[in-house]
C-alpha positions, -999 to 999 in steps of 0.1 A, spaced: 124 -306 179 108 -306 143 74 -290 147 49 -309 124 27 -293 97 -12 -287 106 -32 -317 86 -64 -314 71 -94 -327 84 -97 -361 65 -140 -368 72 -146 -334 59 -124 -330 33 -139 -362 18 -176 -348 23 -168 -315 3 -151 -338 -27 -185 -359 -25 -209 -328 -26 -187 -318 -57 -192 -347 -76 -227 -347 -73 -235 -317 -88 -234 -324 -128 -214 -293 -136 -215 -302 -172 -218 -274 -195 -248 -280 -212 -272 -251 -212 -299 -270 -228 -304 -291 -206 -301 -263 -172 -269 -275 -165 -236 -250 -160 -207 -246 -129 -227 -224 -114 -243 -245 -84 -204 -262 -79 -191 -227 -80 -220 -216 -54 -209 -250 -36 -171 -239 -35 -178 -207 -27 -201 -213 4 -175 -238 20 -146 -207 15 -171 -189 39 -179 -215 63 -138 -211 68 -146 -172 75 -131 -159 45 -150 -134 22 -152 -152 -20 -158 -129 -50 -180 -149 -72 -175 -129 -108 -193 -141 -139 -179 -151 -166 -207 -158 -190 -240 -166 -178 -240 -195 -153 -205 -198 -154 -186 -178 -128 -148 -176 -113 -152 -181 -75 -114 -165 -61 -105 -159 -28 -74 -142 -7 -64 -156 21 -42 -136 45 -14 -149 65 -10 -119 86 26 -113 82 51 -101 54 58 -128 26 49 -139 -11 16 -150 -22 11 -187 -36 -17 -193 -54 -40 -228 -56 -62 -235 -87 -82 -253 -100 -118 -255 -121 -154 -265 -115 -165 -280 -149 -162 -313 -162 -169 -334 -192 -201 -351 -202 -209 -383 -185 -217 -400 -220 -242 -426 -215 -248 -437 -181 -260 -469 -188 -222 -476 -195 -212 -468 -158 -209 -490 -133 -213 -461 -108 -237 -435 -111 -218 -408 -130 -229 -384 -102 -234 -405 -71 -196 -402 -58 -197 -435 -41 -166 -448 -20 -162 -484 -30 -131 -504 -18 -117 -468 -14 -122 -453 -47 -145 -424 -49 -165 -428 -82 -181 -403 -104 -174 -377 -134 -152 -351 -122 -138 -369 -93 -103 -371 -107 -108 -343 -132 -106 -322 -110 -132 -320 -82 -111 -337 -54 -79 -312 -64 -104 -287 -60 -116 -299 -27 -79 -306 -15 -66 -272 -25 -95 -256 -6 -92 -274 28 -52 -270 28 -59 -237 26 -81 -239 60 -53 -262 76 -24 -235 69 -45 -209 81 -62 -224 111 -24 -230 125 -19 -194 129 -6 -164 112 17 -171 82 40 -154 58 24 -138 25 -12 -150 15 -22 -178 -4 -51 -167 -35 -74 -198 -44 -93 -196 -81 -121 -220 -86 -124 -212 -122 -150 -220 -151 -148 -235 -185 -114 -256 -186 -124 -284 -204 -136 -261 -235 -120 -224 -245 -104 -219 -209 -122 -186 -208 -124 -183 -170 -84 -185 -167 -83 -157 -195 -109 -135 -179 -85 -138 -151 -50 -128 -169 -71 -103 -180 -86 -87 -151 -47 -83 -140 -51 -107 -110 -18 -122 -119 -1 -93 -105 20 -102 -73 14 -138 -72 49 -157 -74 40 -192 -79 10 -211 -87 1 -250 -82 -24 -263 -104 -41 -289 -87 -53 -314 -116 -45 -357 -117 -8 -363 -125 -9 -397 -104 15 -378 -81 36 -365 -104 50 -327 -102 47 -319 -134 65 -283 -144 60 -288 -180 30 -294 -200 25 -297 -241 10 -269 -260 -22 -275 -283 -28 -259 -320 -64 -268 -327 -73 -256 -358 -104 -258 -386 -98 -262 -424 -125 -255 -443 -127 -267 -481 -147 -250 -504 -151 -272 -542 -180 -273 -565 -205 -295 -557 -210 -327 -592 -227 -357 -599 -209 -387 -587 -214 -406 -619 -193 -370 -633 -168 -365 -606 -152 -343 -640 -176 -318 -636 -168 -306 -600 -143 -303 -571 -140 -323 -548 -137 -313 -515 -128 -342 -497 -104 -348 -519 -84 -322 -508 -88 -329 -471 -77 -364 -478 -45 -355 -493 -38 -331 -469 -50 -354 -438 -18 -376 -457 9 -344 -462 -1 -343 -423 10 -376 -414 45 -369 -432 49 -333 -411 41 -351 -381 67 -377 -390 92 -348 -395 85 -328 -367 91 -362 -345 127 -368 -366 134 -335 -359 127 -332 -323 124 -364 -303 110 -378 -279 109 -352 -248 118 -374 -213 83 -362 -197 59 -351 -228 70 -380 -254 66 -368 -291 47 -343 -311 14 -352 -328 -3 -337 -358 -41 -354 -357 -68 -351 -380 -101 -356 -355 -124 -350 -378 -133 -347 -417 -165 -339 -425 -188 -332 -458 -218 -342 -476 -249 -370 -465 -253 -397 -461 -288 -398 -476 -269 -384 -513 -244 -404 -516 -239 -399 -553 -234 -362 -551 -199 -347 -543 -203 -320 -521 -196 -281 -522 -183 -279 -490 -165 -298 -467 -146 -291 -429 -116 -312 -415 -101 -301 -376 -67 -306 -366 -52 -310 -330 -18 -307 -330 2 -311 -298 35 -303 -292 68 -301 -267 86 -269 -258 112 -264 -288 82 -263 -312 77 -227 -329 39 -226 -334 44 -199 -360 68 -221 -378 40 -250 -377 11 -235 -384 28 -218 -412 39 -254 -429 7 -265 -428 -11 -233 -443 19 -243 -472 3 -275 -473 -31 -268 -475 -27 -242 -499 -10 -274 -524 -38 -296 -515 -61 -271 -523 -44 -266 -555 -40 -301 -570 -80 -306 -563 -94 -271 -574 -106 -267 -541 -101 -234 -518 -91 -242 -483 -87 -217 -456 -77 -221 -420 -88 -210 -386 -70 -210 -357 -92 -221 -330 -72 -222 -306 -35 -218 -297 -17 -232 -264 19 -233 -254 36 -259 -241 47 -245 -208 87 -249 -195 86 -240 -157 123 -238 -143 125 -273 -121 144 -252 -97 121 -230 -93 107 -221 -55 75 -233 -66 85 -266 -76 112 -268 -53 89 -264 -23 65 -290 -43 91 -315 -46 102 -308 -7 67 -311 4 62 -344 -15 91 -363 -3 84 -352 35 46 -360 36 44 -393 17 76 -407 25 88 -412 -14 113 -400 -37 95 -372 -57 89 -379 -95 89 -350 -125 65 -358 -151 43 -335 -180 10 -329 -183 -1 -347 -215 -27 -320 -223 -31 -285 -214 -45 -268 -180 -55 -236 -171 -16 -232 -160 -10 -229 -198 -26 -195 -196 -11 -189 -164 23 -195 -177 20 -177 -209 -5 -146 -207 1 -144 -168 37 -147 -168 31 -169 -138 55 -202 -128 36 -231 -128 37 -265 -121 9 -291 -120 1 -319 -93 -29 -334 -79 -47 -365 -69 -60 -392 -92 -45 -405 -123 -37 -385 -155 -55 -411 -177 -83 -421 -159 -98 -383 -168 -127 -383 -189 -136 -419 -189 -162 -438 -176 -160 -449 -144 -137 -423 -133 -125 -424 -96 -101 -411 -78 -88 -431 -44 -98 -411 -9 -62 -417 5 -47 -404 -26 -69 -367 -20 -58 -367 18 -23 -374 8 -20 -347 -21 -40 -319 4 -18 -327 33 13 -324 4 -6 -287 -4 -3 -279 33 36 -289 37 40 -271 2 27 -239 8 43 -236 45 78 -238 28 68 -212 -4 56 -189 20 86 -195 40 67 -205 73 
């Protein structure tokens, strides 16, 4: 006789996903708002469970909430993540829902963060509880509610860097892939070019340098190293092509629009796929910002704002593997490998960490950060009942 998996309590699963979403956990400090009262949230259902959450600050209002949850016998430890911030709202006239209400409608749960990532959150947590209120299990499973993913990531670093990577053997990062296991993700080069010309009438464009200029041609010598980069490598079966995208190219007023400015800034966001050298890419387009710069008169200079790998997690991995075997048993289907179109926290994970990795959650990978977001209630039973199968045959229970 097969004996079943423990379940998670459906009613108060949903109840913590809606007290999540409630809480604007935007990170706006003018306005008073920060993760800190979703973190305080997160970390006073962990206790409610019995367990004992460190709640560490990051920077001020914005704190990692971890916790370590013993299985009582000899094993490997899994760990669960996922992070309490989420995007701005935008205009709330343009919702349907109240951004923050978390209404069930026709089974959708509305509200920013619902998706991204509150109910992964939520699930993660009250697996965790299911596994453990079934009895003693091998190994221990470590849960990170983290801060600031949406921006620089810096609660995942502060934890690479506090060495709380050491022993964990597999981690499942529990953001919207639509049910997807997704074990590889593409990297992110975001970068600022700054342009530096002489600022001229613009009746005498002779008379100056024009910054702009130089951001446009390069903005075009972009296009053509995307185009190359996509000969060159493809189209990869879960994260499609590489992109090299100009966001934004700024410079002078408005108000003076007959005066070529001094200065001018254009940012970058390149994303790419697992063959692609960042070294190799950021040094082409230092090459081709240095020939912009050139042809203009202008001095450009670049800053790496930030660098992300695109992550490669073996698919026969035990963490995936157990992910997959989880999948197929709980909802009945054929398991499907996908990529995350962004970057997670796992990104860090996976690099600085040293940490397998693999990505699935409730709610669907494109419905983040828009209005209206939602994620559907059965879909965050289904994926925490999947968490409960998946860590049972990690830990080797």
């Amino acid at each position: 006789m097969t004996t079943q998996p423990p379940r998670v309590d459906p009613e108060a699963l949903i109840d913590f996903v809606q007290r999540l979403v409630r809480i604007p956990s935007v990170n706006r400090p003018e306005d008073g708002l920060s993760e800190q009262p979703a973190a305080d949230e997160v970390a006073a259902e962990m206790r409610s469970f019995g367990w004992e959450p460190e709640v560490i600050e990051v920077a001020p209002g914005r704190p990692n909430v971890m916790c370590t949850v013993e299985g009582g016998l000899p094993g490997p430890t899994l760990m669960f993540e996922g992070h309490t911030d989420v995007v701005t709202e935008g205009d709330p006239s343009e919702w349907t829902h109240d951004p923050f209400g978390a209404e069930i409608v026709d089974g959708r749960l509305y509200g920013r963060g619902s998706a991204d990532m509150k109910s992964g959150l939520a699930a993660m947590i009250h697996a965790t509880a299911a596994v453990a209120s079934a009895g003693p299990f091998p190994g221990r499973i470590v849960l990170g509610a983290l801060c600031d993913e949406e921006e620089m990531m810096i609660g995942v670093k502060r934890f690479v860097a506090d060495g709380r990577c050491e022993g964990i053997d597999g981690v499942i990062v529990c953001e919207p892939e639509e049910g997807e296991i997704c074990a590889v993700s593409k990297g992110a080069i975001r970068l600022r070019v700054d342009a530096v010309g002489k600022m001229a009438h613009g009746a005498m464009p002779d008379k100056g340098a024009n910054p702009l200029a130089a951001l446009a041609r390069l903005a075009v010598d972009l296009a053509d190293l995307q185009a190359e980069l996509q000969d060159r490598f493809g189209v990869h079966p879960h994260l499609g092509k590489v992109f090299v995208t100009p966001t934004v190219i700024s410079g002078g007023s408005l108000i003076q629009m007959n005066v070529i400015p001094a200065e001018a800034t254009m940012a970058v966001d390149i994303r790419t796929t697992p063959a692609v050298d960042h070294a190799e890419v950021l040094a082409r387009v230092e090459a081709l910002a240095a020939e912009a710069g050139k042809g203009a008169g202008v001095e450009l200079s670049i800053e790496v704002v930030d660098d992300r790998p695109s992550t490669d997690t073996p698919e026969d991995s035990a963490v995936v593997r157990a992910l997959v075997g989880a999948h197929e048993r709980v909802t009945g289907r054929p398991a499907v490998l996908g990529g995350v179109p962004g970057s997670t926290d796992g990104t860090i994970l996976w690099r600085d960490g040293r940490l397998d990795t693999v990505v699935y959650g409730p709610g669907g990978k494109w419905i983040a950060h828009q209005v209206d977001e939602y994620v559907e209630v059965d879909a965050v039973i289904e994926a925490a009942n999947v968490y409960v199968a998946a860590a049972l045959e990690f830990l080797g229970s």
